[in-house]
N, C-alpha and C positions, 0 to 999 in steps of 0.2 A: 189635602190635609189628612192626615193622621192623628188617631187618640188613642191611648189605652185606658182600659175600665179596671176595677176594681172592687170589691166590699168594701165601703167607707167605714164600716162601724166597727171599731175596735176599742174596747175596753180594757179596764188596767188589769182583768183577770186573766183576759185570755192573750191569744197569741192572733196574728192577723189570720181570718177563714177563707177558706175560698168557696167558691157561691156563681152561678149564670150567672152575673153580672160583670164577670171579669170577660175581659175580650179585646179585641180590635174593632174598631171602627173609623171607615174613610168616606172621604168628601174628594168630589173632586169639581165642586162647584162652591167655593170657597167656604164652604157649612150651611150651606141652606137645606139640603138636605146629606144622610148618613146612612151609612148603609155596612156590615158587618159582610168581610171578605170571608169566603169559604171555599175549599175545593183542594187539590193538592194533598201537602201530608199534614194542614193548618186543622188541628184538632175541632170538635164540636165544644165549643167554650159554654155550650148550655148544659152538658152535662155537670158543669160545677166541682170538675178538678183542679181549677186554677185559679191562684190567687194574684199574685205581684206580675206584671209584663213590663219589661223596657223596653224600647224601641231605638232606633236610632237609623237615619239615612248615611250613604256615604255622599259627602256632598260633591266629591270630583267625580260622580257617575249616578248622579240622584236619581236614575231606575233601581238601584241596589238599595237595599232594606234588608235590616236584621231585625228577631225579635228576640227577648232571653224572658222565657216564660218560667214558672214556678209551679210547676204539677205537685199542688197538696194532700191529694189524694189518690187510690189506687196503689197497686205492685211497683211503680216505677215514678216514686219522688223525688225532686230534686230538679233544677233545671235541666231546661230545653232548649237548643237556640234553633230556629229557623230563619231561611231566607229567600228573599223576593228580588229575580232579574227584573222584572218587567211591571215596577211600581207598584206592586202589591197585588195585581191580577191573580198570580200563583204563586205558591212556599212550596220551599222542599225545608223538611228536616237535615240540620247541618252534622248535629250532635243532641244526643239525649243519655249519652254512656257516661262512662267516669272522665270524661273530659272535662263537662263542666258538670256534672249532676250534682258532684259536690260543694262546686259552690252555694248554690242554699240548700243546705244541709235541713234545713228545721222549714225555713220560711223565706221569703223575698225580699221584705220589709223595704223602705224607702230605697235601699239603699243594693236592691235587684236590679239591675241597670248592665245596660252594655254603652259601649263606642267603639265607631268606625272609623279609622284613620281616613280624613280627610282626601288624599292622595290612595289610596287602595284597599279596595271593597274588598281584597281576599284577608286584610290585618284587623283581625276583632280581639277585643276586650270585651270581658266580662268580669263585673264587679257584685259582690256579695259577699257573704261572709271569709271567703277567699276571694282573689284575683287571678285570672289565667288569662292568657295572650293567644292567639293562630296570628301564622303569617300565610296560610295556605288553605283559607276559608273554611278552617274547622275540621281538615283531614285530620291535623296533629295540633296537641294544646300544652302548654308548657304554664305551671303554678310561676306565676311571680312573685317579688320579693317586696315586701312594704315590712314599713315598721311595727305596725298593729295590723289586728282583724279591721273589720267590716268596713269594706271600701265605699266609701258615700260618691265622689264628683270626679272626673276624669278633663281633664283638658289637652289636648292634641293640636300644637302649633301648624297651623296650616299652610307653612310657607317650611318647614323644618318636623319633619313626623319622628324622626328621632326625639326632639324635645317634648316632655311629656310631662304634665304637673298630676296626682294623684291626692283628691283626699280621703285619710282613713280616721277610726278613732283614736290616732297617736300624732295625729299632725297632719302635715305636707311630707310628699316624698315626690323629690323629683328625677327625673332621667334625660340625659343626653344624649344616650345611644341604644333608644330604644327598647331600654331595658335588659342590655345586656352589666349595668349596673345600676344604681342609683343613689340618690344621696337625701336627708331627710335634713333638713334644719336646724340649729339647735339653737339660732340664736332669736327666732321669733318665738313670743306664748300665743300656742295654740295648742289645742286640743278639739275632744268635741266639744 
C-alpha cells in the first residue's frame, strides 16, 4: 500500500501550506504497520517544502510508480515528478524544470495529481493548474489542451489508452487519440 500525507488545515484566508507532514508512506503488510521511503533523489519531506503529492502506479507494470510533488518552498517551486522501478524501494527525479514546474504555479490543491496510462509506464499526465502529457517517461512534456484551467480527475480506458475522459473547471473534455485532439461536450450541464 501507498499513501500521501499532507497539512490538513487550511482556512479561508490562507492558501494550502506545506509543513513535515507532507510525504509518502508505504505498507507492505497490508497497514499494519508504515514506514516513510527514503534514499535515491526522494527529497527529505521533514524539511517542510512540500505541500500537495499525487501519486499514481502504472497498473500493466505495478513495480512503476510516479509521484507529482509540490515544492512550496525554497528557489525552485512548483512541481516535481519522480519515479519508482522497483515498487517504491528507490526514486529518481523525472523532471523538476519547466516541464511540469509550471503546472502548480502557486499551490497543488486537490487537484495536483498525476495518471499513468494503464498500458505504459513511460505515458504520464500531470494535472494542476495546467495539464501536460510525456510519452517518453518525462525526457519531453508537451502542455495539453482542455477547455478551462485546473484539471481535477483523469480517467484512462484500460483496454483503449488513446480514449481519455478529463475533468477541469469548464466540464468534461474528452480524447480519442490521445490527445492529439479532443472534444468537450456541450450538451451536458456540468461545470465545477
Amino acid at each position: 500500500l501507498y499513501a500521501t500525507t499532507a497539512e490538513r488545515l487550511r482556512y479561508r484566508w490562507n492558501d494550502p501550506k506545506p509543513g513535515p507532514q507532507a510525504g509518502l508512506i508505504q505498507s507492505t503488510d497490508g497497514g499494519e504497520t508504515w514506514w516513510r521511503p527514503v534514499g535515491g533523489d526522494l527529497p527529505d519531506f521533514t524539511a517542510g517544502e512540500y505541500e500537495r503529492i499525487g501519486i499514481d502506479i502504472c497498473r500493466g507494470n505495478p513495480k512503476t510508480l510516479y509521484l507529482a510533488l509540490h515544492r512550496a518552498k525554497g528557489r525552485r517551486r512548483g512541481a516535481e515528478v519522480f519515479r519508482s522501478n522497483d515498487r517504491g524501494k528507490s526514486w529518481k527525479m523525472v523532471d523538476g524544470r519547466n516541464g511540469v514546474r509550471r503546472v502548480f504555479p502557486t499551490f497543488g490543491w486537490f487537484f495536483g495529481q498525476l495518471r499513468v496510462d494503464p498500458n505504459d509506464a513511460d505515458t504520464v499526465f500531470v494535472l494542476g493548474q495546467s495539464f501536460v502529457g510525456t510519452k517518453d517517461g518525462g525526457k519531453t512534456w508537451r502542455r495539453l489542451r482542455g477547455t478551462h484551467v485546473d484539471f481535477h480527475a483523469m480517467w484512462i480506458n484500460p483496454k483503449d489508452s488513446k480514449h481519455v475522459l478529463v475533468g477541469n473547471d469548464g466540464g468534461l473534455v474528452i480524447a480519442h487519440d490521445g490527445f492529439e485532439s479532443c472534444d468537450a461536450p456541450r450538451n451536458i450541464p456540468m461545470g465545477q
